[in-house]
C-alpha positions as CSV (number, residue, x, y, z in Angstrom):
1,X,-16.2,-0.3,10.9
2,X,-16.9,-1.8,14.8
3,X,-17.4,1.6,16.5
4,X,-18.9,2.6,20.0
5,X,-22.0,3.1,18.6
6,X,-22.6,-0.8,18.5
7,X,-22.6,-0.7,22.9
8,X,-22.6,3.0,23.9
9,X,-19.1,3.8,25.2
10,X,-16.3,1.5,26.4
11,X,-16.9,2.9,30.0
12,X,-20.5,0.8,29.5
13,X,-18.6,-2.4,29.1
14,X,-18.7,-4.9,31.8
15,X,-15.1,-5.4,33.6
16,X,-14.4,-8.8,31.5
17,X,-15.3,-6.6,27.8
18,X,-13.2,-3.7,29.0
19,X,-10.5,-6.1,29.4
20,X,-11.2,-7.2,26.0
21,X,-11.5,-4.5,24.4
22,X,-8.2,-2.8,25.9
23,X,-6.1,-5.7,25.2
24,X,-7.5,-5.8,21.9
25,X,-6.9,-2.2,21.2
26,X,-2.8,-1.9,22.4
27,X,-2.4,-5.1,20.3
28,X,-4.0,-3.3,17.4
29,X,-1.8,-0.3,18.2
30,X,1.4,-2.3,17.6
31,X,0.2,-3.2,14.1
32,X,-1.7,0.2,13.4
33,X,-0.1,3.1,15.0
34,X,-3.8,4.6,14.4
35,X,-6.5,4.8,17.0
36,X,-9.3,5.1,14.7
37,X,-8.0,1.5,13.3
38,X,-7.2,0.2,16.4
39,X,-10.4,1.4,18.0
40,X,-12.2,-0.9,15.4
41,X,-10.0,-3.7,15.8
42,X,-11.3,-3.2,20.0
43,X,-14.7,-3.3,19.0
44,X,-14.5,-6.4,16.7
45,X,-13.3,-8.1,19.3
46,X,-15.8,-7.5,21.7
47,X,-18.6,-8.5,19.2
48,X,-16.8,-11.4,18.7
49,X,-16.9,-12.4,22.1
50,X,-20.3,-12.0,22.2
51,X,-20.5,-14.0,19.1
52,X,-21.6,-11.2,16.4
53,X,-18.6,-11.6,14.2
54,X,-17.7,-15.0,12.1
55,X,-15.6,-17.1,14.5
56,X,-13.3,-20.4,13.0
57,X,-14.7,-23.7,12.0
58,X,-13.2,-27.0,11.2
59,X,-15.8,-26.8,8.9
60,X,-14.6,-26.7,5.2
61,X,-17.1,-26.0,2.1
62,X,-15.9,-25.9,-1.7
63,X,-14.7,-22.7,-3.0
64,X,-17.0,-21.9,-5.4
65,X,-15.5,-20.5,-8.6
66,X,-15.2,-17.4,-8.7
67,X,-16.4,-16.2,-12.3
68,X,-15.5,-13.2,-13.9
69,X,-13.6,-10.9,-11.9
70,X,-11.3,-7.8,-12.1
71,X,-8.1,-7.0,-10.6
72,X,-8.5,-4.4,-7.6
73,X,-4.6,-4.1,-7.1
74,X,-1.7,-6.2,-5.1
75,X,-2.7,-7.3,-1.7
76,X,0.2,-6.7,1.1
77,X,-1.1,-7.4,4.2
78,X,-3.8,-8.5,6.0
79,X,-5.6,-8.9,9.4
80,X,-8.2,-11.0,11.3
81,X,-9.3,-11.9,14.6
82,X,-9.8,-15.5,16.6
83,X,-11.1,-16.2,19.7
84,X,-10.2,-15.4,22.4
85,X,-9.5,-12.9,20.6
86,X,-6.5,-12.7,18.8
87,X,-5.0,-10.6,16.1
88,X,-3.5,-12.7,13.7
89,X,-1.9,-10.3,11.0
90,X,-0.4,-11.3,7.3
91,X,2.3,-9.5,6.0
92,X,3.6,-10.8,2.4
93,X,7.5,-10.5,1.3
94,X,8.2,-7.5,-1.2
95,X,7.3,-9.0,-4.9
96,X,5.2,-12.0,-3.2
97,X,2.0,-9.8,-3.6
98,X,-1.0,-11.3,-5.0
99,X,-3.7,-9.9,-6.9
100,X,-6.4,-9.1,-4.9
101,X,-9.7,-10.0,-6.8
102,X,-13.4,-9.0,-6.7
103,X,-15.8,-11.0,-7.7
104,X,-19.1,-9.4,-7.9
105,X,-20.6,-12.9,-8.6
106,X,-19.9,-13.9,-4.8
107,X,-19.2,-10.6,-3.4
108,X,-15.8,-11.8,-2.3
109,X,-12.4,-10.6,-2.4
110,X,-10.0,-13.1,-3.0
111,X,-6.4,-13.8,-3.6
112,X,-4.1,-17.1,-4.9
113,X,-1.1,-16.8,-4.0
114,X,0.6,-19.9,-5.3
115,X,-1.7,-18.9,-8.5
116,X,-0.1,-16.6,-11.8
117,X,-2.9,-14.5,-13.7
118,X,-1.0,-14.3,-17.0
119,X,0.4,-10.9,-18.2
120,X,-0.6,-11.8,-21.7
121,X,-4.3,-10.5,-22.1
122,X,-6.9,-11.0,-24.9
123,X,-8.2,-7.7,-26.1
124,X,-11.9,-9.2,-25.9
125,X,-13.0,-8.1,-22.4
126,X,-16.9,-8.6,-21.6
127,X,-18.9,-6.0,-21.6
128,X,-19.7,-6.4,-17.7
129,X,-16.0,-6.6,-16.7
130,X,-15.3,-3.5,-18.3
131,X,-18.4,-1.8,-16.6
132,X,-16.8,-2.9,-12.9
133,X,-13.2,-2.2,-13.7
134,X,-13.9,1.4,-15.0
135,X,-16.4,1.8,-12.1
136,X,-13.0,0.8,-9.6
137,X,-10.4,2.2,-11.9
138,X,-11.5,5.0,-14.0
139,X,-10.0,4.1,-16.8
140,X,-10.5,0.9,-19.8
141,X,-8.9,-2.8,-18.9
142,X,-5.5,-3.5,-20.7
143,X,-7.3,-6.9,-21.5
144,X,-8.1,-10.4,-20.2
145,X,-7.1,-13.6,-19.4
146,X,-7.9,-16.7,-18.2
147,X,-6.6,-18.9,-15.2
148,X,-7.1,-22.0,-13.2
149,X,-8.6,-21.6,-10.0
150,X,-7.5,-23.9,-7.6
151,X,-10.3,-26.6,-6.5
152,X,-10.0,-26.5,-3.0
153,X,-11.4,-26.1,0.8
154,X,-11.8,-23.0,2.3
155,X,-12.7,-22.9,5.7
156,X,-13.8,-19.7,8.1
157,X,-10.8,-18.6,10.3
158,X,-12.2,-15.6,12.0
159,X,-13.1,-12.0,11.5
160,X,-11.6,-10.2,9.1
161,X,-10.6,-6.9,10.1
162,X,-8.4,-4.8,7.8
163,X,-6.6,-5.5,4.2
164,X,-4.1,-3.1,2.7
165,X,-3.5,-3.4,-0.9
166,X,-1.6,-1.7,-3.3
167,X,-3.4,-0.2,-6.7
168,X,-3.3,2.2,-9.5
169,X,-6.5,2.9,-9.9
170,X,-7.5,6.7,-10.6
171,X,-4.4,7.4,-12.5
172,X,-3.5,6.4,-16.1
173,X,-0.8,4.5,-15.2
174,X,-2.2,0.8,-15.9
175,X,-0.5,-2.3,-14.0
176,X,1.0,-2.2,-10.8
177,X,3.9,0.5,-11.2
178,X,5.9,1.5,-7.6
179,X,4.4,4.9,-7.5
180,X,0.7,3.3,-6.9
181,X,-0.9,4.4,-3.4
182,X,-1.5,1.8,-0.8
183,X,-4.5,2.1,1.0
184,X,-5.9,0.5,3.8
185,X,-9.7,-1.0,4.3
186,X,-11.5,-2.1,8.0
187,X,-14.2,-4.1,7.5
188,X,-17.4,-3.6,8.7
189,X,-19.5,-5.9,10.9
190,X,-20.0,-9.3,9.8
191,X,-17.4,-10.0,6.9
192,X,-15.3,-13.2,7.6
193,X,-12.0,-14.1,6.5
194,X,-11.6,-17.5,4.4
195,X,-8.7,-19.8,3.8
196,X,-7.7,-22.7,2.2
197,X,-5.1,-25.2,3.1
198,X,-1.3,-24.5,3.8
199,X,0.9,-22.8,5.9
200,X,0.4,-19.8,2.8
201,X,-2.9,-21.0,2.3
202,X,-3.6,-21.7,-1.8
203,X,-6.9,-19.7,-1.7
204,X,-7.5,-16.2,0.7
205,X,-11.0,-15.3,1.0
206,X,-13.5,-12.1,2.7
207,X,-17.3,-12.3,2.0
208,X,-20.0,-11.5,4.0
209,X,-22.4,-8.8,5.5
210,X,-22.7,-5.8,3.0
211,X,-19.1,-5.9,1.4
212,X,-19.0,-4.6,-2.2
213,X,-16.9,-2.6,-4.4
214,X,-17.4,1.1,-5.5
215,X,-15.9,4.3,-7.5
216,X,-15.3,5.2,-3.7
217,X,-13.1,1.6,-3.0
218,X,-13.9,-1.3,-1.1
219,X,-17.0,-0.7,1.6
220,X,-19.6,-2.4,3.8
C-alpha cells in the first residue's frame, strides 16, 4: 500500500501535494471510515500526480483470455483513482456480485459481470487448478466448468486502489454461503484497474506491479 515512506511525511509535501493529498484523504474517509485505508488512498494520489501510478487511456488492447483460473470469492465493491485525482468507487447491488477470478496465467484479477460461470461442475479439475485453489482456500475444488469469455476491449481507467470481496475460503463451507467474511485488499504501487465497455463494463480487470495470490490472500 502507498505509505509515507514513498516521500517522507506529508508535512514534506509541497503546498499543491498537500492539497492533494488532504482532499484525497477526507474523500477516502467518506468511503473508508479507516485512516490506514484512507491514508493509502492520499498517497496514491499523490503518486499519481506525479505520474507513478497507471493513469486512463483511450487506448484499448484485447483482453487476452484468461486460461485456467480459480474462483477467489464474490466481488462487492471496488475503488480506483483518475486524475485529477478522483475516487471513483463501485458498489454492486445485493445478489449482482460477480466472481472475482485469478488468473495466474496473467496475474490478473478479473470479473464478468454480465457473464454466468455454471454451477454444474466436472469432477475433472487439473492438477494445477487444484494446486492454486487449495493454496487460496485450504480445502479441494467442488469441480470445474467451462465458460465463454467475452472477446472484448479493455482499456486502463486509472489506479486501482482497494477491492472488497466476499469468500469462504479457510472454512469447509464450499460456495459462497452468507456467513462467508468479507475482506478488504489496497493495492500496492503500480496495479491498474481495467475495463471494458458499458456503463457495467462486460469485463473488470487489476494487473500490474507485483500482484499475486497467496495462502495469506491477495498481495503486492
Amino acid at each position: 500500500m502507498p505509505t509515507e515512506r514513498n516521500y517522507g511525511s506529508k508535512k514534506k509535501l509541497s503546498p499543491q501535494k498537500r492539497a492533494i493529498w488532504d482532499q484525497t484523504y477526507q474523500s477516502a474517509m467518506n468511503i473508508y471510515s479507516d485512516k490506514k485505508y484512507a491514508e493509502g488512498t492520499a498517497w496514491r494520489a499523490v503518486r499519481l500526480a506525479d505520474g507513478n501510478e497507471p493513469k486512463a487511456a483511450r487506448r484499448g488492447v484485447r483482453l487476452p483470455n484468461p486460461g485456467d483460473t480459480i474462483i477467489l470469492g464474490k466481488l462487492l465493491e471496488f475503488a480506483y483513482i483518475t486524475d485529477p485525482p478522483n475516487i471513483q468507487f463501485v458498489k454492486f447491488k445485493a445478489g449482482t456480485e460477480p466472481d472475482l477470478l485469478w488468473s495466474r496465467a496473467h496475474k490478473m484479477l478479473v470479473a464478468f459481470p454480465h457473464a454466468a460461470i455454471p454451477q454444474a461442475r466436472t469432477k475433472n479439475v487439473p492438477q494445477n487448478l487444484v494446486q492454486e485453489y487449495v493454496r487460496w482456500s485450504q480445502r479441494r475444488p467442488r469441480g470445474a466448468a467451462q465458460f465463454d469469455v467475452p472477446v472484448t476491449t479493455i482499456s486502463p481507467a486509472g489506479a486501482a486502489d482497494t477491492v472488497v470481496y466476499r469468500s469462504s475460503k479457510w472454512t469447509n463451507t464450499p460456495g459462497d454461503p452468507p456467513g462467508a467474511q468479507e475482506y478488504i485488499h489496497q493495492f500496492s504501487n503500480g496495479v491498474a484497474f481495467e475495463k471494458g465497455p458499458g456503463r457495467l463494463p462486460n469485463a473488470i480487470v487489476f494487473r500490474g506491479g507485483k500482484l499475486d495470490v497467496l495462502p495469506a490472500g491477495i498481495v503486492n
